[in-house]
N, C-alpha and C positions, 0 to 999 in steps of 0.2 A: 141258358146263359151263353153267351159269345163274348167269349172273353178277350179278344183281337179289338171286336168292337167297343168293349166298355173300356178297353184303354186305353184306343183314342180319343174315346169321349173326355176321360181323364186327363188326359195330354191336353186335350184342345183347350180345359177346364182352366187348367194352370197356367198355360199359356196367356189367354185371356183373363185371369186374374193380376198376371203382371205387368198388362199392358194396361189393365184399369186400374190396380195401384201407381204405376206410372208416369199417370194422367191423372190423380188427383191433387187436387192442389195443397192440400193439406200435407199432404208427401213429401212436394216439391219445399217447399218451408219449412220441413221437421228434418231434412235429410241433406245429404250436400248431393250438388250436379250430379258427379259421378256416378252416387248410388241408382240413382234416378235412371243413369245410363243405362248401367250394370242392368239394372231390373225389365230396362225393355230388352236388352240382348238375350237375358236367361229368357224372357217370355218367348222371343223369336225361336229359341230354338227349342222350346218344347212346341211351336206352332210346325216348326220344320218337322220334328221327328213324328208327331200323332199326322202331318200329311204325308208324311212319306209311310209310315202303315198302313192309312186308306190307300194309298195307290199301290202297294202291295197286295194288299185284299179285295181289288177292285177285278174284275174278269174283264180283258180285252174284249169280250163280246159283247160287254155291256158301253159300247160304246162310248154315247153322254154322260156317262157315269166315270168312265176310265178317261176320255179328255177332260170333266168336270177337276178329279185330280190331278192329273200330268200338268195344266194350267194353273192348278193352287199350289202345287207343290215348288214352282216356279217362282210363283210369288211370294212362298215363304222365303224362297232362297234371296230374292230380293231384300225383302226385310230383315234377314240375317245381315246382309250387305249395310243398310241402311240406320239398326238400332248400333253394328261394331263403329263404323264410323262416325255417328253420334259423340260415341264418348270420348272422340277426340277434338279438344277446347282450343287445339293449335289452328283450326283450320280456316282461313281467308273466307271472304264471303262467298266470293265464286268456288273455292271448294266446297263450302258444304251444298250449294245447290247440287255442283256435279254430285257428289261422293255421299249423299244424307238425304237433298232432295228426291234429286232421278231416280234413287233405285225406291224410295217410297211410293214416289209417281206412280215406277212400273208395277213394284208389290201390290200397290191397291186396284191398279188396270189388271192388273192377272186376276185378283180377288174375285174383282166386279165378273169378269168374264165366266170364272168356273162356277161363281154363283149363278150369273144365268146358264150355263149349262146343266149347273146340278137342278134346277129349275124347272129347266127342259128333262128332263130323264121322269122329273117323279109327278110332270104335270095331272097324267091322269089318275094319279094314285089318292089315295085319302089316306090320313091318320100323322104318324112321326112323323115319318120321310118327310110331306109335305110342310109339316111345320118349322122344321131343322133348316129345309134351306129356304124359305120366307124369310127364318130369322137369322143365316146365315148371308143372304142377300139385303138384308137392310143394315146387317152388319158391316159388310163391304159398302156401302152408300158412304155411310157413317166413315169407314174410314178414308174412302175418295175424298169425302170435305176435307178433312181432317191434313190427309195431303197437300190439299190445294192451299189451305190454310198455313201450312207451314213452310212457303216457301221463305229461302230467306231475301229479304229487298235488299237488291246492292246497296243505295245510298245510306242504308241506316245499321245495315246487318243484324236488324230483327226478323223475326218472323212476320208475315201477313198480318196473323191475326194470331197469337200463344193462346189466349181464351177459348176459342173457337177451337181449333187445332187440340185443347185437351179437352174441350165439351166432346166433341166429334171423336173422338179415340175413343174416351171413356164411354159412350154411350156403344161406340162400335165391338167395343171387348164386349159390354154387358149382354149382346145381342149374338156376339160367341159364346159366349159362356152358357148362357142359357137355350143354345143349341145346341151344343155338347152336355147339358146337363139330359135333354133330352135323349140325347145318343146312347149316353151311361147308361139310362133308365131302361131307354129298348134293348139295351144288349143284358140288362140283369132282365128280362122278362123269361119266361117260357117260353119257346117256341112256338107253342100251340098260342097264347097270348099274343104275340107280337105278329100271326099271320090274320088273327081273329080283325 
């Protein structure tokens, strides 16, 4: 058991379950805006705290591994940025692109990067590792759309595309979560298990 490890698997678990409640629509109809807010901000920062324990747990030797976090941990902090400012319904349309767009932007450009780094660290490995960041990388894809999708257009002060933008969330949470569930799982293994 590694108990570091299975609780950021946990962390990451919760995190991405908030960000997939969210983003369901059903949600957004049974609950008012703010809750909605509130619920991506708690998921950002259990995404911030389970990345800032792998970058803790991570060996500066291990190179791809240690920039794979320094760059996700970046982007959580992004998305801290991005889900607080959200829940503010005062803001002009050019504010929210600055203050809600950009730093989702950046949050999901960090994503995408320390996915392909963590990518690169475990290419020639087999087993977890390689599956966790497959579906840690296609979870960052997901939430790049997902970004691009929600910009807001000046002339309307909508979003691009809302549908899209919570397809692409929600599909992006579901592809962390179930990376993290995998996380959880290796770290309750035995040791001798988990090298096998």
């Amino acid at each position: 058991m590694k108990p570091r490890l299975w609780w950021i698997g946990v962390l990451f678990m919760v995190g991405s379950t908030a960000f997939a409640l969210g983003s369901a629509p059903l949600y957004a109809e049974l609950v008012e805006p703010a809750v909605v807010g509130v619920t991506f901000f708690v998921g950002s920062i259990f995404f911030t705290t389970a990345s800032l324990l792998q970058l803790k747990q991570t060996p500066r030797l291990d190179r791809l591994d240690w920039w794979a976090c320094v760059v996700q941990f970046a982007g959580t902090l992004f998305f801290n940025v991005t889900t607080f400012s959200g829940m503010n319904d005062a803001l002009s349309t050019a504010q929210e692109d600055i203050r809600v767009w950009a730093p989702d932007a950046f949050g999901s450009a960090c994503f995408l990067v320390a996915s392909g780094l963590a990518l690169a660290a475990v290419w020639g490995r087999r087993g977890p590792d390689r599956r966790i960041a497959w579906l840690n990388m296609l979870g960052s894809v997901f939430f790049g759309i997902a970004a691009v999708t929600s910009w807001v257009v000046p002339d309307t002060g909508e979003l691009l595309n809302t549908e899209a933008t919570n397809a692409f969330t929600f599909l992006g949470a579901v592809c962390f979560f179930a990376g993290a569930w995998l996380m959880s799982r290796q770290a309750a293994e035995p040791a001798a298990a988990v090298a096998g």
